[in-house]
C-alpha positions as CSV (number, residue, x, y, z in Angstrom):
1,X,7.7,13.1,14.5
2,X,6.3,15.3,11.6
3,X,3.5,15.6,9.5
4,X,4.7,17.1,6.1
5,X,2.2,18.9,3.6
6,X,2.8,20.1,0.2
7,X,-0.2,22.1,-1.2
8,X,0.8,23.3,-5.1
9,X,4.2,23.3,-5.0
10,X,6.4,24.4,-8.3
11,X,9.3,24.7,-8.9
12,X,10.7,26.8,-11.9
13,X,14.4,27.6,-13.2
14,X,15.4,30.9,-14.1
15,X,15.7,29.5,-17.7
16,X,11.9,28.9,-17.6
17,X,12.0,25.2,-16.8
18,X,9.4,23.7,-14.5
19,X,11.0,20.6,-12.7
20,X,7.9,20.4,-10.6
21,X,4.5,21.3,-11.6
22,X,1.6,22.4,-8.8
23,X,2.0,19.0,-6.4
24,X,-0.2,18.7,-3.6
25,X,-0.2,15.8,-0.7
26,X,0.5,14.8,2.5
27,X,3.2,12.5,4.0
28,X,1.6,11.1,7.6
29,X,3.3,11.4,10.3
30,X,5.3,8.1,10.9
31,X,5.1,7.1,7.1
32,X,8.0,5.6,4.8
33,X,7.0,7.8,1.9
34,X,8.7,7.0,-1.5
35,X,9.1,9.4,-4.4
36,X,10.1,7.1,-7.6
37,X,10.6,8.1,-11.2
38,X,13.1,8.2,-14.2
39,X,16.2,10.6,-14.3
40,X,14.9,14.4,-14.8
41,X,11.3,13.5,-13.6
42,X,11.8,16.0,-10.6
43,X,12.0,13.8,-7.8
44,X,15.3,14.8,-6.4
45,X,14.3,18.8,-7.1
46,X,10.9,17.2,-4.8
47,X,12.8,16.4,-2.1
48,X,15.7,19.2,-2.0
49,X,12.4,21.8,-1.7
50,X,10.9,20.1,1.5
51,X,14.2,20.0,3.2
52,X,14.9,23.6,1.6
53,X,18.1,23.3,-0.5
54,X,16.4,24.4,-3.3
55,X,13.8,27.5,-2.8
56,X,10.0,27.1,-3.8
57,X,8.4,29.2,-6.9
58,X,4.9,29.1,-5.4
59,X,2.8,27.1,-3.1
60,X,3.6,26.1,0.8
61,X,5.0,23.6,2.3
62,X,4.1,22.9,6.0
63,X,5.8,21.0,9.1
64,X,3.1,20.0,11.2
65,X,1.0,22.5,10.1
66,X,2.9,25.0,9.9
67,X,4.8,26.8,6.8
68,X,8.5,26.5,6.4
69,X,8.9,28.0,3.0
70,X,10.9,30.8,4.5
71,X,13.2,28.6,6.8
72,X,16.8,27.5,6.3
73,X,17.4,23.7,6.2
74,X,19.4,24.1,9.5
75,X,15.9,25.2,11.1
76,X,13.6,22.8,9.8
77,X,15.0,19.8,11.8
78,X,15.3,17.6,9.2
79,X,18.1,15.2,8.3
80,X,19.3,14.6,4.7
81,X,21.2,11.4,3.8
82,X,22.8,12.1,0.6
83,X,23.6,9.4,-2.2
84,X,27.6,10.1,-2.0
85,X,27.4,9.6,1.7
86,X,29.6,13.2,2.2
87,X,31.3,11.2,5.3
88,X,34.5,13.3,6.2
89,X,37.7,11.3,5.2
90,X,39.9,12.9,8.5
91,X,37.3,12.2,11.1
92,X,36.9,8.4,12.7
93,X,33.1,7.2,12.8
94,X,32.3,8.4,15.9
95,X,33.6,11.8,14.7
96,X,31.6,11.8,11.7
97,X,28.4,10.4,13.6
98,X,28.9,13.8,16.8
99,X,29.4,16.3,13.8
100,X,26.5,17.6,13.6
101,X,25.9,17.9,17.4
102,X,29.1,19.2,18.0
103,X,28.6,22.2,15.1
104,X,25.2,23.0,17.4
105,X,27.0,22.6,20.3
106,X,25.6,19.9,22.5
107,X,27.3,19.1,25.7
108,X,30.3,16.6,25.2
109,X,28.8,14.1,28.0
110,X,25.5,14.4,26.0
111,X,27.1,13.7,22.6
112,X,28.6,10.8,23.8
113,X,25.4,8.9,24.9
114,X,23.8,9.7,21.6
115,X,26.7,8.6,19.8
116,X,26.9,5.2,21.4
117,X,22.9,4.8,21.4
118,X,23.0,5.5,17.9
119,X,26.1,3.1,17.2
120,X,24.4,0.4,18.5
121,X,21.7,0.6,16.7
122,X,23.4,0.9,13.5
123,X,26.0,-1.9,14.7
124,X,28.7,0.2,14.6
125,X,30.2,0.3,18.2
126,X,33.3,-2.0,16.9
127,X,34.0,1.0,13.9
128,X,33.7,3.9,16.4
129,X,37.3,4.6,16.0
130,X,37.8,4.0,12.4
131,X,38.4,6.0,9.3
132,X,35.8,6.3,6.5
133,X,38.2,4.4,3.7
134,X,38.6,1.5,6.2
135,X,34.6,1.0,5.7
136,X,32.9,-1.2,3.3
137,X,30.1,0.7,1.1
138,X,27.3,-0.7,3.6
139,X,29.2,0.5,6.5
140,X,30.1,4.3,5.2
141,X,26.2,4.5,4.4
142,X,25.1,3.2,8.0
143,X,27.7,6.2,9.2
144,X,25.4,8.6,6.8
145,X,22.7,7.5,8.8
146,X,23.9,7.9,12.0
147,X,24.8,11.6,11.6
148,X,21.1,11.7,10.7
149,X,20.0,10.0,13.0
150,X,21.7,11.5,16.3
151,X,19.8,14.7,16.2
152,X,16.9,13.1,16.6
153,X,15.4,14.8,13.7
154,X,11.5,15.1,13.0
155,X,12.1,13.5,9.7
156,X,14.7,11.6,7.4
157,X,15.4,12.4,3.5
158,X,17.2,10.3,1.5
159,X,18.4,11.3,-2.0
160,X,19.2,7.8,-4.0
161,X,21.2,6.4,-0.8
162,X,21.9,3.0,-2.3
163,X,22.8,3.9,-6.0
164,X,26.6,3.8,-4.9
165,X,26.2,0.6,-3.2
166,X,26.2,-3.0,-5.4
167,X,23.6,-5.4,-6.3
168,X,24.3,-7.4,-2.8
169,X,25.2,-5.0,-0.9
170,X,21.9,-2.8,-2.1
171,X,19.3,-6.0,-1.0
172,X,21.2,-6.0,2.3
173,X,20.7,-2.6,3.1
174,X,17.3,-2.2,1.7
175,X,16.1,-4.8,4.2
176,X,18.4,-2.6,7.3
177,X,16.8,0.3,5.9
178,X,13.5,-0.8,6.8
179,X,13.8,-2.4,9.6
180,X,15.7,0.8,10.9
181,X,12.6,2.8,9.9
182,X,10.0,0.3,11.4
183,X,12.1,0.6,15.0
184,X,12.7,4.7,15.1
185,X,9.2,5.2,13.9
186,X,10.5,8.7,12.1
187,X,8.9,10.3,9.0
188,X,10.7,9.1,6.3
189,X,10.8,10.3,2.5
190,X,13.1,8.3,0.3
191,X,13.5,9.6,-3.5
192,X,14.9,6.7,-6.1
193,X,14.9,5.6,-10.1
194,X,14.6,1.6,-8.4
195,X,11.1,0.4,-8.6
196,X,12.0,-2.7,-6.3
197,X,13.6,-0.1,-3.7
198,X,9.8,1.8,-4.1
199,X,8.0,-1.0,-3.8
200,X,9.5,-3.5,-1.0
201,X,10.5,-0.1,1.2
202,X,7.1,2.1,0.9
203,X,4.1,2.1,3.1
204,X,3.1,4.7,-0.1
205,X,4.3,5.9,-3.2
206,X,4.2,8.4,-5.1
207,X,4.7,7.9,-9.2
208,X,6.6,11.1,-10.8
209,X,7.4,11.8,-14.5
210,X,8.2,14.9,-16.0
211,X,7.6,17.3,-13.0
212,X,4.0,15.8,-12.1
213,X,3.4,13.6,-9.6
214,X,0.9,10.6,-11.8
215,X,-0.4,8.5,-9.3
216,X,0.4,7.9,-5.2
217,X,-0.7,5.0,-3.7
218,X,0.5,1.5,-1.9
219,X,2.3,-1.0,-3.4
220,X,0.0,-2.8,-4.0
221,X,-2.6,-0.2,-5.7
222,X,-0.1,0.5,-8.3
223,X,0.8,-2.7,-9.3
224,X,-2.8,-4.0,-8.9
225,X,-4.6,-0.4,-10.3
226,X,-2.3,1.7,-12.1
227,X,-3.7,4.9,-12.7
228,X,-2.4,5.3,-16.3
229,X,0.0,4.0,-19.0
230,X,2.6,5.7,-17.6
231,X,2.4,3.9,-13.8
232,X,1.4,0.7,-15.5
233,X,5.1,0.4,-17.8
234,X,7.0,1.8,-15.0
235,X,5.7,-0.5,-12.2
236,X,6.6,-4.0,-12.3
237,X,9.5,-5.9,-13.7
238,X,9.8,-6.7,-16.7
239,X,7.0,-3.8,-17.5
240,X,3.7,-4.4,-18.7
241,X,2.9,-5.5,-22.1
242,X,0.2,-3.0,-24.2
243,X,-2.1,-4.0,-26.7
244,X,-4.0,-2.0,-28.9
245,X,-8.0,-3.8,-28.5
246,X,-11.3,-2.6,-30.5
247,X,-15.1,-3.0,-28.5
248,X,-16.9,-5.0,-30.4
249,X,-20.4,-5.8,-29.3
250,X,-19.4,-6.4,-25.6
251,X,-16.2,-8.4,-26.9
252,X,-13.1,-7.1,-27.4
253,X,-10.7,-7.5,-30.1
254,X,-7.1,-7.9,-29.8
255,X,-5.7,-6.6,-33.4
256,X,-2.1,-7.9,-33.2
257,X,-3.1,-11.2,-31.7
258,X,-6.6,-12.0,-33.8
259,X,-8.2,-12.8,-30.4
260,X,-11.5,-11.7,-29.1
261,X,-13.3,-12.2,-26.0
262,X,-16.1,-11.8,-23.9
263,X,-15.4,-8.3,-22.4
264,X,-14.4,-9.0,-18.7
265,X,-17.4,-8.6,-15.9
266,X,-15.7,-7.2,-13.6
267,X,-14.5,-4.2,-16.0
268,X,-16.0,-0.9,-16.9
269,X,-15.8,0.4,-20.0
270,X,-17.9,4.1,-20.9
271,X,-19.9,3.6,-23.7
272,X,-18.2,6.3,-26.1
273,X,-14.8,4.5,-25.9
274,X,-14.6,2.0,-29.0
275,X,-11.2,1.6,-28.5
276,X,-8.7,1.2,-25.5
277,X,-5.3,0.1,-24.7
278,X,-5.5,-3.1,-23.4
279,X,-2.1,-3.8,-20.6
280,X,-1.2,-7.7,-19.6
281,X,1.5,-7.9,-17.3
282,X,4.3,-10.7,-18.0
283,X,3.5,-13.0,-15.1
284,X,-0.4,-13.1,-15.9
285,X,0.7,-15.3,-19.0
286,X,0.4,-18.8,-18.6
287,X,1.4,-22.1,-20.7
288,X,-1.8,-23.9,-21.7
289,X,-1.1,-27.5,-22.4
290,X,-3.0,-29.9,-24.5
291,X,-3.9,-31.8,-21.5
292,X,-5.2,-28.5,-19.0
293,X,-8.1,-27.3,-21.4
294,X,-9.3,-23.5,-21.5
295,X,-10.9,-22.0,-19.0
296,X,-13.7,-20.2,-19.6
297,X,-11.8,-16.8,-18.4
298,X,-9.0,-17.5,-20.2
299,X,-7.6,-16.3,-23.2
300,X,-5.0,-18.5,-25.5
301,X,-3.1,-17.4,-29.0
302,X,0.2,-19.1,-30.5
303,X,3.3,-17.9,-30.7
304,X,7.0,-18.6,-31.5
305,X,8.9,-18.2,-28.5
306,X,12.4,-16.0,-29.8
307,X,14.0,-15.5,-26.9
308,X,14.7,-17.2,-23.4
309,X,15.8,-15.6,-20.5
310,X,16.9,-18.5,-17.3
311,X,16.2,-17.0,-13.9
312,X,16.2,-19.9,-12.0
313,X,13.0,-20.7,-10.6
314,X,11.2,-18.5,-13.6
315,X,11.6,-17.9,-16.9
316,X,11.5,-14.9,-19.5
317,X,10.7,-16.0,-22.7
318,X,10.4,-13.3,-25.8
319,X,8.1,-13.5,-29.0
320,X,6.8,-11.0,-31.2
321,X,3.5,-10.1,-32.4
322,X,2.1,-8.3,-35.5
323,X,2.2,-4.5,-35.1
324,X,-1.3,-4.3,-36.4
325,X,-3.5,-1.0,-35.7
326,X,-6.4,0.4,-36.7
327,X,-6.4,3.2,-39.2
328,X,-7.6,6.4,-36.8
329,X,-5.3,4.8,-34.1
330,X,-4.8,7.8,-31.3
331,X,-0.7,9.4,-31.7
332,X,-0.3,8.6,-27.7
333,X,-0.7,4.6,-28.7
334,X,1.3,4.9,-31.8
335,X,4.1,6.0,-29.1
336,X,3.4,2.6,-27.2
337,X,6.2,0.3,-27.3
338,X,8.8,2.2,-29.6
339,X,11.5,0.5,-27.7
340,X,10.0,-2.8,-28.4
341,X,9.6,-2.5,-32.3
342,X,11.3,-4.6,-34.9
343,X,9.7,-3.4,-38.4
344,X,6.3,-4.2,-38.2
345,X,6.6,-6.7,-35.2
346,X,6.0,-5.8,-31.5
347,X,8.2,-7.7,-29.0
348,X,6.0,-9.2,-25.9
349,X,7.6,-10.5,-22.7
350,X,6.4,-13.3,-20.6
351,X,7.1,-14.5,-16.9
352,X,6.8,-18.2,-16.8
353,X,7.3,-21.3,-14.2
354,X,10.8,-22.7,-15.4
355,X,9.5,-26.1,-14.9
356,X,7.8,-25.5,-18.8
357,X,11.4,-26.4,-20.0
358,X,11.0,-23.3,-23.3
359,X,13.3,-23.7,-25.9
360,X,14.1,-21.1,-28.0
361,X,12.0,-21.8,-31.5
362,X,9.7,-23.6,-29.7
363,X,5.8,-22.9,-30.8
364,X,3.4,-22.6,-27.5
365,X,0.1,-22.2,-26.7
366,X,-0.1,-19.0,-24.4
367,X,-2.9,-17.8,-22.2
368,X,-4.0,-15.4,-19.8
369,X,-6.5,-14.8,-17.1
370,X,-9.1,-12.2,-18.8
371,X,-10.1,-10.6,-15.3
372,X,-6.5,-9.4,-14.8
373,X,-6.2,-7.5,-17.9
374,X,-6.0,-3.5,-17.7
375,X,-7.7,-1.1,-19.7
376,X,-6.6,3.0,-20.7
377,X,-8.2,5.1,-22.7
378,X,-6.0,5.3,-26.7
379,X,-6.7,9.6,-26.4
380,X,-5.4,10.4,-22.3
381,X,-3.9,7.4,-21.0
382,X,-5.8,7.3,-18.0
383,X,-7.0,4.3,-16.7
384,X,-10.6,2.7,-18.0
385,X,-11.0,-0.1,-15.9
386,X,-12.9,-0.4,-12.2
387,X,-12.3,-3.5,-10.2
């Protein structure tokens, strides 16, 4: 098993681009750890440094304590699952799966147990004898991990292993993948652009964009307590919706909406900030009918519902607000939403029960529960709110 510890890593290419900015933390020994981010946010660059395909500019990175900057990746016993799979075409499964014993020349006798232990776990022992093109996508990207996972490595790497693979056959693998991790018990540090694959696969995660590591955490903690704008629009599907909000005498003003109300109790707000970002994710919205009342922490507006989206069981209904801001508004919230504009309209998503029957046109009465709303400061984007 391995404990892995980066302590100000960066990475910078001759051309003077940092791809990873001083990152410091520690993967536990045991741990599914997930680096997730958009394309070019360095996660991949992340991942090729601890298993050494690509060279560190400065800090250490340690196995168990110690550092393995210096060490080739055939040194630092740790096995790399690449997205492309990088099966070879000539060689039958079992061949593929004994490669990398054979190259370090393990007794025949010895690679065959391994091979057959590591078969059956994989359920693979009926494909032992057959060629890579006769193998569904699933089935060529259990063989990747096989030739991992025979060496008995200290820990796994995966590089986007299910971006090949389609939406089906992706769920299906994502569920092997962790039961596979949950039975070997190995470190494991899994780099994808999928928030779902980050979020239903990770004991923690780790949040990148533009080379620096925002916010690591569980699951939960960064749906729940995003550290700042960035982590709270990436996590979740569909993202969170932003609102620019004004403090007004312990109330707080919602500008595009013309709603106020009581500032939440359970929220912290420093006294200098009059203004804030105010974040409400799509499925804390809720129909209020004539017939359930208001509660007392909820908060309820109008709105003309534009669009409809049928998911079965759920339902995403689009309708746009007033792009209304006030005059010294902050450039980072001015940036909020750009993909969402329509002129001088801001387009707002909501999760709904599909039992509500929405039609598109249809004018409802829409509310939200006041202690789930998140708060970031207009100026840094960092999170306000304590709960």
């Amino acid at each position: 098993m391995a404990k892995i510890e980066l302590s100000n890593v960066t990475k910078q290419f001759p051309d003077g681009t940092v791809a990873v900015s001083a990152t410091s933390f520690v993967i536990n020994d045991g741990e599914f750890f997930i680096l997730v981010g958009p394309s070019g946010c360095g996660k991949s660059t992340l991942l090729h440094m601890i298993v050494g395909l690509e060279g560190v500019s400065s800090g250490e990175i340690r196995l168990d304590g110690k550092v393995i900057n210096h060490l080739d990746p055939k040194d630092r016993n740790m096995a790399m699952v690449f997205q492309s799979y990088a099966l070879y075409p000539h060689m039958n499964v079992r061949q593929n799966i004994a490669f990398p014993l054979v190259m370090a020349k393990v007794p025949k006798k010895e690679i065959n147990k391994r091979v057959e232990e590591t078969a059956a776990i994989l359920e693979l022992s009926h494909l032992l004898d057959s060629k890579p093109r006769n193998l569904s996508g699933g089935q060529r990207q259990r063989v990747a991990m096989g030739r991992a996972i025979v060496r008995n490595p200290q820990a796994f790497l995966l590089d986007e292993p299910l971006s090949n693979l389609d939406a089906r056959l992706r769920n299906q693998m994502r569920t092997e993948l962790a039961r596979l991790q949950k039975r070997l018990g190995t470190t494991t540090v899994y780099v994808t652009h999928d928030q779902t694959e980050a979020m239903t696969l990770g004991d923690r995660v780790a949040v990148l964009n533009k080379g620096v590591v925002q916010q690591i955490g569980t699951p939960y903690e960064l749906y729940r307590q995003p550290g700042d704008l960035f982590v709270a629009g990436f996590v979740g599907s569909p993202a969170m919706n932003f609102f620019p909000v004004q403090l007004r005498d312990s109330r707080l003003f919602f500008f595009s909406l013309d709603l106020e109300i009581n500032f939440p109790e359970s929220m912290t707000l420093p006294s200098q900030h009059q203004y804030a970002i105010a974040g409400i994710r799509p499925e804390d919205f809720y129909v209020l009918s004539d017939e359930s009342g208001q509660h007392p922490k909820q908060a309820a507006f109008d709105t003309q519902v534009d669009v409809v989206e049928w998911l079965g069981a759920e339902v995403l209904i689009y309708f746009q607000i007033k792009n209304n801001q006030w005059p010294d508004m902050p450039a980072l919230t001015r940036d909020l939403n750009l993909d969402k504009k329509s002129g001088d309209k801001w387009q707002i998503t909501a999760k709904l029960d599909a039992s509500h029957r929405i039609k598109e046109g249809d004018r409802i009465k829409l509310t939200f529960d006041i202690d789930k709303l998140h708060l970031f400061d207009p100026q840094t984007g960092e999170r306000l709110t304590a709960k």
